[in-house]
N, C-alpha and C positions, 0 to 999 in steps of 0.2 A: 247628743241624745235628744230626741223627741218624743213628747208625752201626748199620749192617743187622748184627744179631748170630747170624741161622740163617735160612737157608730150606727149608720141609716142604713135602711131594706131600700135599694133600687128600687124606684116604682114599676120600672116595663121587666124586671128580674127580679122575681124574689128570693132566688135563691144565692144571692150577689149584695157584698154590702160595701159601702163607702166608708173608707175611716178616715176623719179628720184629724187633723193634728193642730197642738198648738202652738200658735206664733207669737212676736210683741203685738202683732198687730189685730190678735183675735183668731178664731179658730179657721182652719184654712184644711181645703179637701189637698189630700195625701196620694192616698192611692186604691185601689179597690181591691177586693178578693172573693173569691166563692166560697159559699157556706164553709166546704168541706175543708179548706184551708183557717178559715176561721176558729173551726173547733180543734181542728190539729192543732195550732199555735195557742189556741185560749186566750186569743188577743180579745179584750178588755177595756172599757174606760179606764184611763188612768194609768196602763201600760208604759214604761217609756221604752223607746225602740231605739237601740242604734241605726247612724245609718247603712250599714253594710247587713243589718238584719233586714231593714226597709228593701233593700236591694233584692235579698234572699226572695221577701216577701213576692215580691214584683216578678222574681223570675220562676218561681212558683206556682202562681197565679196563670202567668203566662203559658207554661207549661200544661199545668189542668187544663185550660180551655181549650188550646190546640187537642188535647186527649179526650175531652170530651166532646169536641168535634167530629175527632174520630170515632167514636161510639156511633155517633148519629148516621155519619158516614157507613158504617158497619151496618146498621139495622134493617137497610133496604136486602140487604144479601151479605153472603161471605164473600169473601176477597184474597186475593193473593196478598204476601208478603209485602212485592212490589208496587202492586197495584195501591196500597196503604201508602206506600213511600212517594211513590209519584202524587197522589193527591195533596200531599204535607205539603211535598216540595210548591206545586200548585198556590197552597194559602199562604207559601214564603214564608213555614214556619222553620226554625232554625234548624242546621243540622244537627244539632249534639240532642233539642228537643227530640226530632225524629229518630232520632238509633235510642232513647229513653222511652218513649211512645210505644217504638214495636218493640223491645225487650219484655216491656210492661202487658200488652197485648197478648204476645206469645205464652207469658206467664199464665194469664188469664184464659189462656186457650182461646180468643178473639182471632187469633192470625194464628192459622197452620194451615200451613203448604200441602204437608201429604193428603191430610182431612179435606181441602179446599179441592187438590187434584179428584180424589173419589167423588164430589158432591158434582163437580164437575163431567166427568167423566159419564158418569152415571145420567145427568141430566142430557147432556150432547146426543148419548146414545137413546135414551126413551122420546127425546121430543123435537130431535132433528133429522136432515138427511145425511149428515155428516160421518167418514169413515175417522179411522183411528189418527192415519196420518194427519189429517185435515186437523182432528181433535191434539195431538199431539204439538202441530206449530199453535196451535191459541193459546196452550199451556204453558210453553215454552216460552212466547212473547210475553206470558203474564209474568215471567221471570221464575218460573218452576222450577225446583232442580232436577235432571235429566232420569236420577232415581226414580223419585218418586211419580213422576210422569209413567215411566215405564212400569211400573208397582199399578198404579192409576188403572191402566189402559190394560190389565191383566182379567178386569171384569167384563170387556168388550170380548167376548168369546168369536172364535174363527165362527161357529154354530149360527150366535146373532148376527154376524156380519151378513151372514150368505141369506138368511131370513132378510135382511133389509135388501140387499141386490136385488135378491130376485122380486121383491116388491118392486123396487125402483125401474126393474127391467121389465116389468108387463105393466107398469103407467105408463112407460115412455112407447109401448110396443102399441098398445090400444090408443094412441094418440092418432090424427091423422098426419099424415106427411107422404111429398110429394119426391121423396129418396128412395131407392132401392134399399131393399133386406139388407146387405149385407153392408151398403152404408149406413143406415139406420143401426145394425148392429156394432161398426167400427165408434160412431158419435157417444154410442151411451156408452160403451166401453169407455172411451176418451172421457165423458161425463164420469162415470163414475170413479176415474181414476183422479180427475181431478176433485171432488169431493174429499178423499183420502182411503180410498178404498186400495186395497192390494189389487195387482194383477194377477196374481195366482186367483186370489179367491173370487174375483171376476168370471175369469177365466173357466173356475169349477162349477161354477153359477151356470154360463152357459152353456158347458156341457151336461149337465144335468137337466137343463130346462127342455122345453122342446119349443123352442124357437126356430121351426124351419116355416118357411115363407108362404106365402097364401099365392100361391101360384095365379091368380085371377088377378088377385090385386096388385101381384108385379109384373104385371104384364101391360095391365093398366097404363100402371108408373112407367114404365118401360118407353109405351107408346106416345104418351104425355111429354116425355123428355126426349124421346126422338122426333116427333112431329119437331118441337124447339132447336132442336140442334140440326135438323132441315132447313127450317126456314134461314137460321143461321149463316149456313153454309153455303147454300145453292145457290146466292146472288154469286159467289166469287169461283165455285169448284161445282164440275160436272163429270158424272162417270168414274171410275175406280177412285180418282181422289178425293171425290163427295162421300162416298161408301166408307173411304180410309176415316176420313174426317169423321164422319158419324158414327162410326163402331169403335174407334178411339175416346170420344168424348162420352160413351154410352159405357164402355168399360172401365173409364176412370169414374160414374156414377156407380159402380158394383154392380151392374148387371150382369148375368153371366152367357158365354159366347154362344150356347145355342139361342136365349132367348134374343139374342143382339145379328144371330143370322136369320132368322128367324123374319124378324122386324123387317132386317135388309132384304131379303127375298120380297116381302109383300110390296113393301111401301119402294123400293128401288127396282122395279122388273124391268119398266124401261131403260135404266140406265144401265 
C-alpha cells in the first residue's frame, strides 16, 4: 500500500498532474494522470493506493491519451473506421487500447463508416474529376464496408455523371492536339474510364454530344502526320509499299480512308 504524499500541475500541461508518493526515503514522483482521470478516482493527498490500483491508474492514463489523441487526430476531418485504426497502430498504441478507442468513438458518433462514406461521396463528386468506380476503390481501400459504399455512391446520380463527362469531353476537345478526332475521341474515352466513369454512360455522353470533327482541322492533322510518316518511310520503301506504309500508319492514327486517299493522291502522284 502506498500513500499519495502531494499532487503538482505539469508546467508545459495543465491539464496533467504528477502524484507523488511516499517512500522511507522521502516523497518520490509515482506516476502521472490527466485531469479527467483525476476527478474520476478523487485521488487525493493522503489516498493510499494499492499496487494493482497504481497499475489500473497507469493503464488508464495510458488509454485517455492515446483517445485523446485520437480527437485531435479526428479534428482535421472525419475519418474511416480504418483509417482511425491504422493511425493507433502507427503511435504503437496497444491493441486491446485500439478496439476500446473505436468502440468508445463509434459511441460518440466520432467514427462512422456509413456518415464518413456520404461525406465522402458527396465531396469526390462536387470538387473532383472523379467517377463512382474511381470513388468507390478509395472507399473501399479506407476499409468501408461494401454496403454502405454502395448506399454511399446512390447520391452520385447517372444524371450528374453525364453533366461531368460531358464537361470533361469539351476541355479535353477545345485543347490542342496534334491526333485525329477519332483518336482524340478513343483517349478521353480511355481517360475517362479510367477516372471511374462507366462505359455505358461515356458512351451516352457521346452520342448525345455533337462531337463530329472540324473537317479543316483534320485535315491539317492529317497532313502533319503524313508529311512524318514520309519522311519516315521514303529513305527505306518507294512506290506501292511507301503508299501501303503511309495509309497504314495514317489509319492506325484514326484518320478516315477518304481523307488518307485523299493525302495519297496529292502528296504521292509520282509514285
Amino acid at each position: 500500500m502506498k500513500k499519495i504524499a502531494r499532487i503538482t500541475t505539469q508546467k508545459k500541461h495543465k491539464n496533467r498532474y504528477n502524484i507523488f508518493l511516499q517512500t522511507p526515503d522521502g516523497d518520490a514522483y509515482g506516476f502521472s494522470v490527466d485531469e479527467a482521470i483525476l476527478i474520476e478516482y478523487r485521488l487525493s493527498k493522503g489516498m493510499e493506493l494499492e499496487d494493482e490500483m497504481i497499475s489500473i491508474l497507469e493503464q488508464k492514463d495510458t488509454l485517455h491519451k492515446a483517445y485523446t489523441l485520437t480527437i485531435h487526430f479526428l479534428s482535421y476531418r472525419m475519418r474511416s473506421e480504418k483509417e482511425v485504426s491504422d493511425y493507433l497502430q502507427k503511435k504503437e498504441v496497444d491493441g486491446t487500447h485500439i478496439d476500446e478507442i473505436i468502440k468508445r468513438l463509434k459511441r460518440e458518433k466520432w467514427v462512422d463508416d456509413q456518415q464518413f462514406a456520404q461525406m465522402f461521396v458527396r465531396s469526390r463528386k462536387n470538387s473532383s474529376s472523379k467517377g463512382p468506380k474511381m470513388i468507390r476503390q478509395e472507399l473501399y481501400e479506407k476499409g468501408v464496408d461494401e454496403s454502405k459504399i454502395t448506399s454511399a455512391l446512390e447520391q452520385y446520380s447517372v444524371e450528374e455523371q453525364k453533366q461531368k463527362v460531358e464537361k470533361l469531353i469539351n476541355k479535353k476537345l477545345q485543347s490542342k492536339s496534334k491526333d485525329s478526332h477519332q483518336k482524340r475521341i478513343d483517349q478521353i474515352k480511355q481517360n475517362l474510364m479510367q477516372k471511374g466513369f462507366d462505359s455505358g454512360v461515356i458512351s451516352m455522353v457521346i452520342q448525345e454530344m455533337d462531337t463530329t470533327e472540324d473537317a479543316d482541322r483534320e485535315w491539317e492533322v492529317l497532313q502533319l502526320q503524313g508529311e512524318k510518316l514520309l519522311y519516315k518511310y521514303q529513305k527505306k520503301h518507294s512506290g506501292f509499299a511507301l503508299k501501303q506504309k503511309v495509309m497504314e500508319g495514317l489509319y492506325r492514327k484514326g484518320f478516315s480512308f477518304d481523307m488518307i486517299n485523299q493525302f495519297i493522291d496529292q502528296s504521292l502522284q509520282d509514285e
